[in-house]
C-alpha positions as CSV (number, residue, x, y, z in Angstrom):
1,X,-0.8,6.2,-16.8
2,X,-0.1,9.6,-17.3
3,X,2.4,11.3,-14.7
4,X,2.8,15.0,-14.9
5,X,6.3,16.5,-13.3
6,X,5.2,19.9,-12.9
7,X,4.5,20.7,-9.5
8,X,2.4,23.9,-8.7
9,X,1.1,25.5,-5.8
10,X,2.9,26.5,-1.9
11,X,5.4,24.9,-0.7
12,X,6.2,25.6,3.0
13,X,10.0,24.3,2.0
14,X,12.4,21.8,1.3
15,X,15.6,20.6,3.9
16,X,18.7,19.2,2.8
17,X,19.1,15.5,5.0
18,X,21.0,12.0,4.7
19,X,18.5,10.7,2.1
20,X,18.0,13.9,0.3
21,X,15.4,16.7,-0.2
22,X,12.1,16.7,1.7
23,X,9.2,18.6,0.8
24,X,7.0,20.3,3.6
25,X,3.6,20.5,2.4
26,X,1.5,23.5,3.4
27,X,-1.7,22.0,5.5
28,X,-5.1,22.7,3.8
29,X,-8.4,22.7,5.7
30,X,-11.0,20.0,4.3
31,X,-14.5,21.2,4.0
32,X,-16.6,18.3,4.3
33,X,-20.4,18.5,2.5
34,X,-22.7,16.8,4.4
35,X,-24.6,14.6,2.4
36,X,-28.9,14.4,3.0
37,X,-28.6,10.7,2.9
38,X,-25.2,9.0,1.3
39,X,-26.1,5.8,-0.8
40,X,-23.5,2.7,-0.5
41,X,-23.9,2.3,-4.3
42,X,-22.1,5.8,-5.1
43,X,-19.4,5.0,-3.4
44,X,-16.2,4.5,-5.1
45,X,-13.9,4.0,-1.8
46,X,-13.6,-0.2,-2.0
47,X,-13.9,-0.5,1.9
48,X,-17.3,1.7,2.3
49,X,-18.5,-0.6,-0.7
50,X,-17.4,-3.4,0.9
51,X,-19.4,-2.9,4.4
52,X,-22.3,-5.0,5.3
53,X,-25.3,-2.6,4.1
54,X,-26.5,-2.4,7.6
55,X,-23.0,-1.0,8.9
56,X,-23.0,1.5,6.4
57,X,-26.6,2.6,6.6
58,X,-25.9,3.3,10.2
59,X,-22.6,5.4,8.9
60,X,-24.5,7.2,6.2
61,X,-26.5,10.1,7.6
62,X,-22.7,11.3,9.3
63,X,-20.9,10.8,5.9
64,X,-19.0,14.0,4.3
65,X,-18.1,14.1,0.7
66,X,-14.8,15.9,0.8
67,X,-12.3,16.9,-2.1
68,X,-9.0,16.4,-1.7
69,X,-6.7,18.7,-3.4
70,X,-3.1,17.9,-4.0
71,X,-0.8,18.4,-0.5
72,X,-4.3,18.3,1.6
73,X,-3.3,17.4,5.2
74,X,-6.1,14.5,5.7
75,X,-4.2,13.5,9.6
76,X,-2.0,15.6,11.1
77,X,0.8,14.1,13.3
78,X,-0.2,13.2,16.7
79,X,-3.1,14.9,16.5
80,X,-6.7,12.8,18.1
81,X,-8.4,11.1,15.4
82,X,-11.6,13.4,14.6
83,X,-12.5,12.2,10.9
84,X,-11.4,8.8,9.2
85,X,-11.3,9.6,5.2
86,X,-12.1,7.5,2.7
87,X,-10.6,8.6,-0.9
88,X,-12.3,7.7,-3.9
89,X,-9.7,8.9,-6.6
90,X,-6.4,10.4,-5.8
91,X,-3.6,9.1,-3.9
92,X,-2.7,9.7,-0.1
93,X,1.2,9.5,0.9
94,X,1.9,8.6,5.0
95,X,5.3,10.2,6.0
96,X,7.6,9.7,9.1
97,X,8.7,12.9,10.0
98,X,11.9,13.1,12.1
99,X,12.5,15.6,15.0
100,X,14.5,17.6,12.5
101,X,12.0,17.7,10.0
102,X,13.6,15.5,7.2
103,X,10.3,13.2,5.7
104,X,10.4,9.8,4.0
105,X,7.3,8.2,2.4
106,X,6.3,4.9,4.6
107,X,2.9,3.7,3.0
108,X,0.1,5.0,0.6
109,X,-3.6,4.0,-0.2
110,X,-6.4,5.7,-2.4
111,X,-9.6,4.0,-3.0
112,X,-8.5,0.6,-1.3
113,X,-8.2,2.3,1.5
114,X,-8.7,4.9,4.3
115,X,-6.9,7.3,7.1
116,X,-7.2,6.2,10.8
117,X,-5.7,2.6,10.6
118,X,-4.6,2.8,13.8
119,X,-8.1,3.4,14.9
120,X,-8.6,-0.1,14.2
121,X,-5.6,-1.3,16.4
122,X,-6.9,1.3,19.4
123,X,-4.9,3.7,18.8
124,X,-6.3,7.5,19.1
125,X,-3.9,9.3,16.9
126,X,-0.8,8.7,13.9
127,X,2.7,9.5,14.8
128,X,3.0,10.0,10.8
129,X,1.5,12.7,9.0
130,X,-0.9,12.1,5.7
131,X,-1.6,14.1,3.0
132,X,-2.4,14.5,-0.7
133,X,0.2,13.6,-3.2
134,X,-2.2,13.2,-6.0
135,X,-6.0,15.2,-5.8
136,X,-9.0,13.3,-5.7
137,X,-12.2,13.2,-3.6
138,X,-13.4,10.9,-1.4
139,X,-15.9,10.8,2.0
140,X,-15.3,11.5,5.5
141,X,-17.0,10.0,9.2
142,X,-16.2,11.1,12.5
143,X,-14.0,8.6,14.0
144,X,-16.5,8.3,17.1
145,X,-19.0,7.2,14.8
146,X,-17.2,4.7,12.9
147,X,-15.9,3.2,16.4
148,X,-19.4,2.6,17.2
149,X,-20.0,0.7,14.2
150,X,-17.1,-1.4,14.5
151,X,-17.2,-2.2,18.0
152,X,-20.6,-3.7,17.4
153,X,-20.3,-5.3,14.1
154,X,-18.0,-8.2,13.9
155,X,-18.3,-8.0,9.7
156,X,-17.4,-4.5,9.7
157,X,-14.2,-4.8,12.2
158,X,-13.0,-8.0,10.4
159,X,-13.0,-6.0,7.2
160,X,-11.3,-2.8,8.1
161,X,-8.9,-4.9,10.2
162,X,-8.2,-7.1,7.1
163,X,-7.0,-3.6,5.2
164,X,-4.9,-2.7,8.6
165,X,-3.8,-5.9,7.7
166,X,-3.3,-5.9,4.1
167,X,-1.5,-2.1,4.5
168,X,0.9,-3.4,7.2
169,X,2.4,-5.4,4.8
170,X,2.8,-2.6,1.9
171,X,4.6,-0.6,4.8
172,X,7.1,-3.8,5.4
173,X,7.7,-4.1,1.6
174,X,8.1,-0.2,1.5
175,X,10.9,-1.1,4.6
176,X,12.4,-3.6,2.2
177,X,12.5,-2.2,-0.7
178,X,14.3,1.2,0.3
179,X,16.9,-0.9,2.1
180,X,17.2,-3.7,-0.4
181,X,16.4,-2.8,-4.4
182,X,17.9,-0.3,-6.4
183,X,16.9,3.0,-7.3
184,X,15.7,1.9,-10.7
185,X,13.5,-1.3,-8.8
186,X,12.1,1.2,-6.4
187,X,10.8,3.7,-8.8
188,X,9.4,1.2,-10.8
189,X,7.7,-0.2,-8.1
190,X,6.2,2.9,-7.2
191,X,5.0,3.7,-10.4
192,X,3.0,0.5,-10.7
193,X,1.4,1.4,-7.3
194,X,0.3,4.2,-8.5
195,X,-1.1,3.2,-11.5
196,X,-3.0,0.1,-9.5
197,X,-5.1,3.0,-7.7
198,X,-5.6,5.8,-10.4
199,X,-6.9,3.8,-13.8
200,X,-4.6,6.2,-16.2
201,X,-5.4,9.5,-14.1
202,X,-2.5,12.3,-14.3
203,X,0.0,12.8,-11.1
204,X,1.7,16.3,-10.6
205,X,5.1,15.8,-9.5
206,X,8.8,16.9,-9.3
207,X,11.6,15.3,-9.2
208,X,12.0,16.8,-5.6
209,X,8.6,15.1,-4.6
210,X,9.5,11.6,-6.5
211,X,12.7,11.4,-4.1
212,X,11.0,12.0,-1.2
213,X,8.6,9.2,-2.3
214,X,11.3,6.9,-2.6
215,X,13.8,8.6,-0.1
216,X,16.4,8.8,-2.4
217,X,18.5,12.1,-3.8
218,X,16.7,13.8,-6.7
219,X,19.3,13.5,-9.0
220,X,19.0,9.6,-8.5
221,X,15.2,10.7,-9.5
222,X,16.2,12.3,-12.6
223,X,18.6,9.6,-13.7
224,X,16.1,6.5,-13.3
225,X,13.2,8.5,-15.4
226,X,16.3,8.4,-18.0
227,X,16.8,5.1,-18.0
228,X,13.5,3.9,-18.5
229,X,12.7,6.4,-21.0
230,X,15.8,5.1,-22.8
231,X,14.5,1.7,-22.5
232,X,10.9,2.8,-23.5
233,X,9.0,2.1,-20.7
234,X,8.0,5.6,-20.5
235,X,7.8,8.5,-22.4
236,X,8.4,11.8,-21.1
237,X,7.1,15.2,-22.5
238,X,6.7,18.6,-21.4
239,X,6.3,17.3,-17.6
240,X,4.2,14.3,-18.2
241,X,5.2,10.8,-18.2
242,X,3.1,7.6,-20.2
243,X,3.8,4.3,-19.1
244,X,4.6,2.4,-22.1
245,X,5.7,-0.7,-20.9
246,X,3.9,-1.8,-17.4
247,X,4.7,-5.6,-18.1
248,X,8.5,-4.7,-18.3
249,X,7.9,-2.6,-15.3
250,X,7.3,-5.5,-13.1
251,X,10.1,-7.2,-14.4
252,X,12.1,-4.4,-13.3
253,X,10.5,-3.9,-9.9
254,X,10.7,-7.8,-9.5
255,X,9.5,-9.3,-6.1
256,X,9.4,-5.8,-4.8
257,X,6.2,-5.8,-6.3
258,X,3.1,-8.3,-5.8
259,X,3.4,-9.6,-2.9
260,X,1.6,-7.2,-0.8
261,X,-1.0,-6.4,-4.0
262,X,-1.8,-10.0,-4.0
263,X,-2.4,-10.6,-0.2
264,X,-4.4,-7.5,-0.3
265,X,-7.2,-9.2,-3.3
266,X,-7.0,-12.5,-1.0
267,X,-7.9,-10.6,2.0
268,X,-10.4,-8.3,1.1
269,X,-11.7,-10.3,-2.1
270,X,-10.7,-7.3,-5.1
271,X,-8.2,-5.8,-6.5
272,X,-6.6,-2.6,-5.4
């Protein structure tokens, strides 16, 4: 996996807090294309794959192919549910935003998963807020009409509720792993998440952006990159960073890593 640390673009603005620099991302409007008849087979989102063919087909004249440039705002905080988007490349971050603005990164999903999990549970909105931290493209149904679907097909709720399932427990290894594993554990954990959803793809990043990620100080960023580029399980150039050593990686990450990755193939029958 290439990661690139050069992060371009607007950036509303950073705050100072407790656990360090947080980025504000600058919301982006999605503009959806609206397909003449979406086919199951082009999808590359796992879940819409995954739907019984009938489910889908009934989905499939309301489905949007969207892109998803980096710091697109797919679900504002509490803000009603309108579209649930499914990526297809890219990676979406979920962040818990406190009254005072600081931000902290509490789950993530690309093409194993989808917005609007709490659609599944009954909910009508997030309290987080999601966005693009690395650009992809995906497709896009209005929540209405994936309710419909779901409250009358058994298959299609016990799949997208396996996922809520499956996320949950990312999100309690997230909790565990920023208040129990080192900085060095924790970034290599997050690294081998990322590479599980983008096959070798590039990531634009900073330092800044990596701490908020991890909800650490960016120095503590820039000192773990060191370490493993010491140890050569990276290599660092210009910006970009390879991943030279993933099996060494996991070592590092230990049981911070797996568990939830694991569950998720036994729940949902593939890998993420």
């Amino acid at each position: 996996m290439n990661v690139q640390l050069d992060y371009g673009g607007d950036i509303v603005g950073t705050t100072r807090g407790a656990g360090g620099w947080e980025t504000r991302c600058a919301p982006a409007q999605i503009s959806g294309k609206r397909l003449s008849r979406a086919l199951q087979s082009e999808m590359r989102n796992r879940l819409l794959r995954a739907l019984p063919a009938a489910d889908f087909d009934r989905l499939a004249g309301g489905i949007e192919a969207v892109e998803l440039p980096v710091r697109t705002v797919i679900q504002p905080v509490d803000t009603p549910f309108e579209f649930v988007t499914f990526p297809g490349s890219g990676i979406a971050s979920i962040v818990a935003v406190t009254s005072d603005d600081r931000r902290l990164e509490v789950g993530l999903y690309g093409r194993d998963g989808m917005s609007g999990q709490l659609l599944m549970l009954g909910g009508d909105r997030s309290p987080h807020e999601h966005f693009m931290q690395v650009a992809g493209a995906g497709h896009r149904v209005r929540a209405r009409e994936l309710e419909a679907v779901v409250e009358e097909s058994r298959a299609a709720r016990l799949l997208l509720l396996r996922y809520v399932l499956s996320f949950t427990l990312q999100v309690a290894g997230t909790a565990l792993s920023n208040g129990a594993y080192t900085v060095e554990e924790r970034l290599a954990r997050w690294l081998l998440m990322s590479d599980d959803r983008l096959d070798g793809e590039e990531m634009a990043l900073t330092h800044e952006f990596l701490a908020l990620m991890l909800g650490v100080r960016r120095s503590s960023v820039t000192v773990a990159l060191q370490v493993f580029e010491g140890a050569k399980l990276i290599r660092a150039r210009r910006g970009h960073v390879r991943l030279l050593d993933r099996a060494k990686l996991a070592e590092i990450a230990g049981d911070s890593y797996g568990g939830p990755e694991a569950e998720h193939q036994r729940l949902l029958g593939t890998p993420i």
